[in-house]
C-alpha positions in Angstrom: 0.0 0.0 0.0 3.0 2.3 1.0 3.8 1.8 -3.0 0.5 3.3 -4.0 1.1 6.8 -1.8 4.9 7.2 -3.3 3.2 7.3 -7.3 0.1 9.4 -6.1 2.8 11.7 -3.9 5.2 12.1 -7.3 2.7 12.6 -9.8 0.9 14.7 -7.8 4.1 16.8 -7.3 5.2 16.8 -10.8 1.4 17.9 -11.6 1.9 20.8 -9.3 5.2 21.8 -10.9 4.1 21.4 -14.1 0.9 24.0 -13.3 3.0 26.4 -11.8 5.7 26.3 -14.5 3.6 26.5 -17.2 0.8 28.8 -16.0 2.3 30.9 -13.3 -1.5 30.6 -11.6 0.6 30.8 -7.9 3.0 33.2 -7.6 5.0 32.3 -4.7 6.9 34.8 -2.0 9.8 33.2 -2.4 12.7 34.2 -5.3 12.3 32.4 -8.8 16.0 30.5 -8.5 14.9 29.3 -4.9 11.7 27.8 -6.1 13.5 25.6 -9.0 15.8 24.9 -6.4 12.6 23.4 -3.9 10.9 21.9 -6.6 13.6 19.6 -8.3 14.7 18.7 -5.0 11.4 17.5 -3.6 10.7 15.8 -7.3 14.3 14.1 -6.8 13.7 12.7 -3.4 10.1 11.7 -4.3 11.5 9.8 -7.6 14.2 8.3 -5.6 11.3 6.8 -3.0 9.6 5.2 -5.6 12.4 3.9 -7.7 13.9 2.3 -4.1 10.3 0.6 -4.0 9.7 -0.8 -7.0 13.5 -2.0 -7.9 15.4 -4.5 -6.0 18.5 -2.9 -6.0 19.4 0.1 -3.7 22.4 1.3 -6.0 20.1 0.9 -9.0 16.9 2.7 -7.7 19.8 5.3 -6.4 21.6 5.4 -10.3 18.4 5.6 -11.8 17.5 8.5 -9.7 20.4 10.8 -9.9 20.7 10.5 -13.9 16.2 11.1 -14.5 17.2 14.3 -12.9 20.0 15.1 -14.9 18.2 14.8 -18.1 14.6 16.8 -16.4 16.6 19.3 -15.2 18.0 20.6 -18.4 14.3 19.5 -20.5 12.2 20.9 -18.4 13.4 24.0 -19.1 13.7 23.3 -22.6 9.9 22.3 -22.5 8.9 25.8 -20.3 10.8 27.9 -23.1 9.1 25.4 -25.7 5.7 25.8 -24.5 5.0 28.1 -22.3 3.9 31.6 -23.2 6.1 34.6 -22.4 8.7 31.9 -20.5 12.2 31.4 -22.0 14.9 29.2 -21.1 17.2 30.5 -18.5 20.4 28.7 -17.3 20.0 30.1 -14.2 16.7 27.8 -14.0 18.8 25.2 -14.9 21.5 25.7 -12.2 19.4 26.1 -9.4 17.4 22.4 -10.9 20.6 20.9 -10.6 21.6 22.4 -7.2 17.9 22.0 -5.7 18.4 18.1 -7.1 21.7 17.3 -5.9 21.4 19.0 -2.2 18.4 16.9 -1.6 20.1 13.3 -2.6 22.9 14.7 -0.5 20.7 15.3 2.8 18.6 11.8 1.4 22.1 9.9 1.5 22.8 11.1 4.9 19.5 10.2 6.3 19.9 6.7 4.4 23.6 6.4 6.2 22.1 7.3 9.3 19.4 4.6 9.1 22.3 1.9 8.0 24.0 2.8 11.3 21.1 2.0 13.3 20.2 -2.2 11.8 23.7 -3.8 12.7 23.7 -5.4 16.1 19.9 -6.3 16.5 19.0 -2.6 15.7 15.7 -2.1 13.6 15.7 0.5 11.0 12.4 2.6 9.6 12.4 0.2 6.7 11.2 0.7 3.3 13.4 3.3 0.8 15.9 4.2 3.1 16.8 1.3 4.7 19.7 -0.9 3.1 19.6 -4.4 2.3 22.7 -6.4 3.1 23.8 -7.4 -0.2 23.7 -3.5 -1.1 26.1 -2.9 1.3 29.8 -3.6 1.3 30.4 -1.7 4.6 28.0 -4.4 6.2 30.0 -6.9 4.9 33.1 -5.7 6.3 31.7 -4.7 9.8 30.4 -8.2 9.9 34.3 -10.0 8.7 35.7 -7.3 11.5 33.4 -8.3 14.5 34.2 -12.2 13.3 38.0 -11.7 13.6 37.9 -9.2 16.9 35.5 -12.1 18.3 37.5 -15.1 17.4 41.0 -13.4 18.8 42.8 -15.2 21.9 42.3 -13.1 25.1 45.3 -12.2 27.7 
């Protein structure tokens, strides 16, 4: 069920965004660069959820994610200018897309790291997309080989 409210929460977003860059119907009190910057990094986050739902693979989903936003952040504005009336295409758009994009994966990776830290040892994580599956993890693996070895040396 969790699956179902990731798609309606993405396209709803990208619905939202496409309104507001298209028509301009809200104007919000916030600068235009800021607002490209809030938008692709919500949309980036909310892709990443659902990709980490519906593929097996954390790296994949996590691939996946970062490069869709490469390519939307660049043809979205291509699009706008395109399409939209009295709208042109703007590099600074572009810039803050990319920066809005990559800021959120970076505070999304450090929230998935900080989850990680939390499952060794009997720990129980939030589960779902930001929770890592062992075989997705190599610094599991070595924690694991690490504890075996400091476990199995001779005591004085």
């Amino acid at each position: 069920m969790r699956r179902v409210y990731f798609v309606i929460a993405l396209c709803g977003w990208a619905v939202l965004m496409a309104v507001q860059g298209f028509t301009g119907l809200v104007r919000l009190p916030i600068n235009d660069k800021a607002e490209h910057f809030i938008e692709f990094g919500v949309l980036g986050v909310l892709l990443l959820a659902n990709l980490c739902e519906f593929l097996s693979s954390r790296r994949l989903a996590w691939t996946a994610a970062i490069a869709a936003m490469a390519v939307a952040c660049i043809v979205s504005e291509v699009v706008q200018a395109m399409l939209a009336k009295g709208r042109s295409f703007q590099w600074g758009d572009v810039v803050a897309n990319y920066l809005g994009a990559a800021f959120f994966f970076f505070v999304a990776w450090m929230a998935y790291k900080r989850n990680c830290a939390g499952l060794g040892a009997g720990g129980s994580g939030a589960g779902g997309w930001a929770q890592a599956p062992a075989e997705d993890s190599d610094d599991d693996e070595l924690d694991v080989e690490l504890d075996e070895i400091i476990v199995a040396l001779p005591r004085r």
